[in-house]
N, C-alpha and C positions, 0 to 999 in steps of 0.2 A: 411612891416614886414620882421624882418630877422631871420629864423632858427637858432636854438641852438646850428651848429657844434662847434663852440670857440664861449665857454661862459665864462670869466674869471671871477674869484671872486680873488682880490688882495689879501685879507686876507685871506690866506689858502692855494690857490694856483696864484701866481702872477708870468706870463708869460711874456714875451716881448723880444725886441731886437732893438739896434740902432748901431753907428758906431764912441761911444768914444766921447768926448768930452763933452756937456750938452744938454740938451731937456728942451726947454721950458714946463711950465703944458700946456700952450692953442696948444701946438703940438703933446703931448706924445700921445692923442686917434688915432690920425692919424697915427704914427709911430709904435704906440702897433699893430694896424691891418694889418702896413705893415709887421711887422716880423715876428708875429704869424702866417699871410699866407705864410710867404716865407718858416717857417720852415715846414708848413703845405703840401704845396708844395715838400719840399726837402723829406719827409717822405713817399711822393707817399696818404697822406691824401685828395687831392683835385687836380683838373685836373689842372687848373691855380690859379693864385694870382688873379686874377681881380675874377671869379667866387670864390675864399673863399669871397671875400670882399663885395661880395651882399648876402653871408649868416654868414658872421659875428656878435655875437652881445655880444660884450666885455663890459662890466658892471663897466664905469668910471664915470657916471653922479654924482652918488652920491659922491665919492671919492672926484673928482676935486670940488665938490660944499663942500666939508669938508673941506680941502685945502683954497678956496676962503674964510669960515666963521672964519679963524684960528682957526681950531679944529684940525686940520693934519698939519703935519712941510713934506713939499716937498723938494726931494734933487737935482737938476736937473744936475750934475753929477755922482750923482749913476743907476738914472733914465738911461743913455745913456750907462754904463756899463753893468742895466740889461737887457736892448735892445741887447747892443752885446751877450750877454749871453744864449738868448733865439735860437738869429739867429745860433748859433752853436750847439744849443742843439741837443744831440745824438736822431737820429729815432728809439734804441734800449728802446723796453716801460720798459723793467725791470730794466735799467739802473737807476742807481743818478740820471743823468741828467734830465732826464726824471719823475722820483717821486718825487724829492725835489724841493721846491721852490729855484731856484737859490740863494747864499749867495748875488751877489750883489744888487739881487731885495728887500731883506727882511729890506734895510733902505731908499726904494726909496720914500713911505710912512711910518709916521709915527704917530699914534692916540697922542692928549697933555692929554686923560684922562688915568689915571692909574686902576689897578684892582680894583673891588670894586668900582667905581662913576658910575656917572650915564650916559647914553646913549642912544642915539636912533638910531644907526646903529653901525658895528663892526669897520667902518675906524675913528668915534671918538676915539677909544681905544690904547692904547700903544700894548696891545696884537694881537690887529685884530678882538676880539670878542666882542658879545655882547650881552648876555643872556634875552632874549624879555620873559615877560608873554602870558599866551593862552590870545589874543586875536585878534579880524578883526577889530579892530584901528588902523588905519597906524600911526607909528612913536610913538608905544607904550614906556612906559618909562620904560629904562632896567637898566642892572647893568654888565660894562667893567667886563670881564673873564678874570682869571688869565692867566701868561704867559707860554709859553710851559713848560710843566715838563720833567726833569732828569729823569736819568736810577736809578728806585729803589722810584720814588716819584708815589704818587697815580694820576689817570687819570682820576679819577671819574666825573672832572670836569673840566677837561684841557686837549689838544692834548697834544701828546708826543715830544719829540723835532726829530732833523731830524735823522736817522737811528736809531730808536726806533719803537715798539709797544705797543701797549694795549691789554696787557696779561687780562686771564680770571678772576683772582683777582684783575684789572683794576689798575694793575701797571704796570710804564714803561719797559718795558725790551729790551733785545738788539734783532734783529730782526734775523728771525728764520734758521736753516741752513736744507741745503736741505734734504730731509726725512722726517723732521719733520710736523705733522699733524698741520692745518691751517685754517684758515676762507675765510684771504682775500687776495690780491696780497701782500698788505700794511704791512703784516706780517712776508713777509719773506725776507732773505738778498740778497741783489741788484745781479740782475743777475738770478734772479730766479723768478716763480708765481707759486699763488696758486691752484694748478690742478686736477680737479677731484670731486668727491662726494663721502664720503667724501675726502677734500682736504689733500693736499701734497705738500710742498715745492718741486718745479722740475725745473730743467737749462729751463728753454727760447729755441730756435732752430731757425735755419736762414732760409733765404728763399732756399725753396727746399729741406729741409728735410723732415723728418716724424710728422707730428703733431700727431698721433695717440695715444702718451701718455703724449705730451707738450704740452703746448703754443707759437707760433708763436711769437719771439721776435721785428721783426718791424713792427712799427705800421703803417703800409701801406700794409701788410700783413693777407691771409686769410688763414685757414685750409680748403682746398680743399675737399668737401663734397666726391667725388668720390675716387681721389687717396691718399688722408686724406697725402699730401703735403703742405708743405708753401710754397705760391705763393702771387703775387701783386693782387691786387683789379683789377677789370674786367674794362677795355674802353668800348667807345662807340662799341657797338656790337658785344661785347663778350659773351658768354654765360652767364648763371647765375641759379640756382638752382631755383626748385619750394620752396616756403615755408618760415620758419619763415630764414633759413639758407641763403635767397635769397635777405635781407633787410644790410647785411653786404659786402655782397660781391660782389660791382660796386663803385667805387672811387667816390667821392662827387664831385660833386653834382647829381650824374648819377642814378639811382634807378633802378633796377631789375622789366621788365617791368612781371607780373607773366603771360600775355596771351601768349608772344611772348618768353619769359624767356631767354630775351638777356638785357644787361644794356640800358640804355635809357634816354634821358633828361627828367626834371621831366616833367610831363604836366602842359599847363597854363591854364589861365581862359578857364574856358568852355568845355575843354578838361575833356572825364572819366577819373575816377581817384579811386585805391581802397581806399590806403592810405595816398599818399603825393603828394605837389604840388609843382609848380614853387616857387619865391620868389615872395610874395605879395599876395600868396591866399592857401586858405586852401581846405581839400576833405569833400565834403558834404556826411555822411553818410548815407544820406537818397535821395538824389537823384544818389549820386557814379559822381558828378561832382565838379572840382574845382571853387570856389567860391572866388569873391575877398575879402581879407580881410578885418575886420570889423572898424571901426572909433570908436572913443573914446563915450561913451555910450549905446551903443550898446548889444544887449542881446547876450553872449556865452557860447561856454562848455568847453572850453579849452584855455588855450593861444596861440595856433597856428591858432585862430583863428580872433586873435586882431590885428593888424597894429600895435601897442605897444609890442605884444607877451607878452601882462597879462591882466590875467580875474581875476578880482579877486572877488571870492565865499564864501558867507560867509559860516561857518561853518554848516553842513548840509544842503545845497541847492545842490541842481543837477544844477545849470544854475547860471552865475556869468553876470558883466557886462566889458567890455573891457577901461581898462584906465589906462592910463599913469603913469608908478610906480612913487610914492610921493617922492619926495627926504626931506631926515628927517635932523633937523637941532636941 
């Protein structure tokens, strides 16, 4: 079982990095993991490459199997631009760089269905998307979403395209300048987040200023509970805050242990545990021990508790059973 810190979804947000030239498809999961840590790494997100890579869990099964049925056209020279693109991506989170889907990732897949046909996942689609009905049938029969919309076209039913939002009339508009009141980060112009309650477009601040009325702009970056500074994620045995405040602030894979309230490796099997474990076991709420994760049938309450990391629950049950997402064709 691998944690959810890099979980990519290509249609929407498609991340990666290589080194020019082309990527085979039977190489690029290998390659997307290696860049995505390295940039993970450069950003102060994760202590090493080798520990992001056992808690990795970048979401290509179904892609590459879209790919393999000719339902996606694969580019394996834009693939290896958007690999480069990724490993230079800026650690500033307010950044372009950083919000948009890189431009050379956005033709490395490509859906052969157009808006309006029909689908069973979003990487058939020319757009990315794929409008599923309510139901717990895997690989329900949907219908391709149209493509990103223009500044000034409605969004009621399409993402906006890149330095845009979705205004309260759920049209596209240009994205917000600072002062102006706000929902989400997503809403206001690059360089800036949305801060407060209610929110505010406000500049971003570097490490070692005042977060006291920003947002910390790298994202390897904490607001300091005490001197309400930006500073880096905590090492092994650096302090760390009691409380909800205490779950952010220790670099991955390191958890804020709350007895001892200094960062700490997470615990493994067997080991108490409040709320999280090593890689391959989950925390037993009811006995407060890590437990190894669960095998494919298996009764659970969550995905962190599946070896697959999916339970899937039908609608209105409290308890689901643990297995292997269905890749839809």
């Amino acid at each position: 079982m691998k944690n959810q810190f890099l979980s990519v979804a290509f249609f929407g947000l498609l991340v990666s990095t290589g080194c020019g030239g082309s990527v085979d498809l039977a190489d690029f999961p290998n390659e997307l993991e290696s860049a995505s840590c390295a940039n993970a790494v450069k950003c102060g997100l994760f202590t090493t490459e080798a520990e992001c890579k056992k808690y990795a869990n970048l979401e290509v099964t179904q892609i590459v199997a879209t790919v393999n049925a000719d339902k996606a056209a694969y580019d394996a020279d834009k693939a290896a631009d958007c690999l480069d693109a990724l490993r230079g991506r800026s650690c500033a989170t307010s950044s372009e760089s950083q919000r948009e889907t890189p431009s050379a990732c956005l033709g490395t897949f490509k859906g052969n269905t157009a808006p309006g046909g029909a689908c069973t996942h979003g990487s058939q689609c020319s757009s990315g998307s794929c409008t599923m009905p309510q139901s717990d049938m895997a690989c329900a029969a949907g219908t391709c979403g149209p493509d990103d919309a223009a500044i000034g076209a409605s969004c009621a039913m399409a993402a906006c395209q890149a330095g845009l939002y979705c205004n309260d009339a759920q049209i596209c508009a240009a994205l917000l300048p600072a002062g102006a009141m706000c929902f989400s980060n997503s809403d206001c112009a690059y360089g800036l987040s949305c801060f407060g309650e209610p929110g505010k477009c406000t500049a971003t601040v570097a490490t070692g200023a005042s977060c006291a009325a920003a947002d910390c702009d790298n994202a390897g970056d904490i607001c300091d509970a005490t001197t309400k500074l930006c500073k880096a994620r905590g090492r092994d045995g650096d302090a760390c805050p009691a409380g909800f405040a205490g779950f952010t602030s220790c670099i991955n894979p390191l958890f804020c242990d709350q007895t001892t309230l200094k960062c700490a490796p997470r615990p493994a099997i067997g080991a108490a545990c409040s709320f999280v474990c090593d890689v391959g076991a989950f925390c037993n709420q009811t006995s407060k021990k890590c437990e190894a994760a669960k095998a494919d049938g298996a009764s659970c309450g969550g995905d962190q508790q599946c070896v697959s990391d999916n339970c899937e629950t039908p609608s209105g049950a409290q308890m689901g059973t643990c297995k292997t997402p269905t890749v839809c064709m």
